[in-house]
C-alpha positions in Angstrom: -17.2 53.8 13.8 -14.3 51.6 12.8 -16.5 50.7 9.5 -16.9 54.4 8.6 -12.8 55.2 9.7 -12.3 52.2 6.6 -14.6 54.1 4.5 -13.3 57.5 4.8 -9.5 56.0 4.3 -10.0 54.1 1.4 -12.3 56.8 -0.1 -9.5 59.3 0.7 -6.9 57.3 -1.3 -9.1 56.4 -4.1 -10.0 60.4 -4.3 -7.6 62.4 -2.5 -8.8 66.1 -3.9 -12.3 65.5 -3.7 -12.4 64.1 -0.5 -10.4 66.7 0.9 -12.1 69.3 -0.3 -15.6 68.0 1.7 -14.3 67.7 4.7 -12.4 71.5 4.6 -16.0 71.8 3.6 -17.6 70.6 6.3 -14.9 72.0 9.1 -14.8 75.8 7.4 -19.1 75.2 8.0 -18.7 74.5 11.5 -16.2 76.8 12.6 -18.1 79.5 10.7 -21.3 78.5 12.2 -19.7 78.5 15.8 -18.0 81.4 16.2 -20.9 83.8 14.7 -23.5 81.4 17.1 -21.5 81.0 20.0 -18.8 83.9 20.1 -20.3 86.3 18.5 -23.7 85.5 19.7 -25.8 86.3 16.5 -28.3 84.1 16.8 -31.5 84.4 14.1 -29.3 87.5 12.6 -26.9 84.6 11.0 -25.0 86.1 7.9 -25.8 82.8 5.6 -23.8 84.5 3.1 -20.4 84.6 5.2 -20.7 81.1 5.8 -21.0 80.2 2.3 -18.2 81.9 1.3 -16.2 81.1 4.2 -16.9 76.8 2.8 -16.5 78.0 -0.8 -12.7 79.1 0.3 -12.2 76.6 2.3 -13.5 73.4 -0.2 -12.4 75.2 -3.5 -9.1 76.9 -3.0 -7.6 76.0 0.3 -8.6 72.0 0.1 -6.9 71.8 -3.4 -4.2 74.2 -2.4 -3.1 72.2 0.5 -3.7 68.6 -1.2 -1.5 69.5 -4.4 1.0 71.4 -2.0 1.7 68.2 0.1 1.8 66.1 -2.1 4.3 67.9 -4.3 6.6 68.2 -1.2 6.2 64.1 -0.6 7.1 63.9 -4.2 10.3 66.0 -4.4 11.9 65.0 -0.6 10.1 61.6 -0.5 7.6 60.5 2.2 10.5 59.6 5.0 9.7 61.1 8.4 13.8 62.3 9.7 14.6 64.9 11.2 16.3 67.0 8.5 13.2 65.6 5.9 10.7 67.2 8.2 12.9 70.5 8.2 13.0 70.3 4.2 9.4 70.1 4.0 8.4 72.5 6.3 10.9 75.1 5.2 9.4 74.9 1.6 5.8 75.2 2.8 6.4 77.8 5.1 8.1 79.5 1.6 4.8 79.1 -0.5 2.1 79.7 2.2 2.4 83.2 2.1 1.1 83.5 -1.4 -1.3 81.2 -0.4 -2.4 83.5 2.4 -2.2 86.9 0.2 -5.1 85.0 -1.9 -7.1 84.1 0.8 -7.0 87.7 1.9 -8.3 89.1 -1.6 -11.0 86.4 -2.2 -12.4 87.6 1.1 
């Protein structure tokens, strides 16, 4: 386990966006696949198509959203962890996450 932790790390530093954008992937695939097998109980009358679009949201637009989002706000109030740094940061995602949200609305 430890071997693939160093993997995934060093993977994820050589190729942030990329990286990223598999594992949304892969998470956006299992929570699709849960909640229309286990919640909503659909069993053989799976919509594959839902599923693909819900990882094609999630690994092309939300991945690469997020990625370039953070990592502008690390860039402009540095990557110190205060109290009033956090605050910074989260007051200027919480700005530009609604726009992010309007999209995912219309590519649905």
């Amino acid at each position: 386990m430890r071997t693939l932790l160093r993997w995934y790390s060093r993977h994820l530093k050589k190729h942030q966006v990329a990286v990223n954008m598999v594992t949304t992937g892969a998470v956006f695939f299992l929570g699709d696949m849960l909640s229309q097998q286990v919640i909503e109980k659909k069993g053989k009358d799976h919509e594959l198509e839902r599923t693909v679009r819900s990882v094609t949201v999630g690994s092309f637009y939300i991945a690469p959203f997020i990625t370039f989002l953070y990592t502008f706000v690390d860039k402009v109030f540095g990557s110190s962890q205060t109290p009033l740094n956090s605050l910074k940061k989260t007051g200027i995602i919480s700005l530009l996450s609604p726009y992010h949200q309007c999209w995912i609305r219309h590519l649905q």
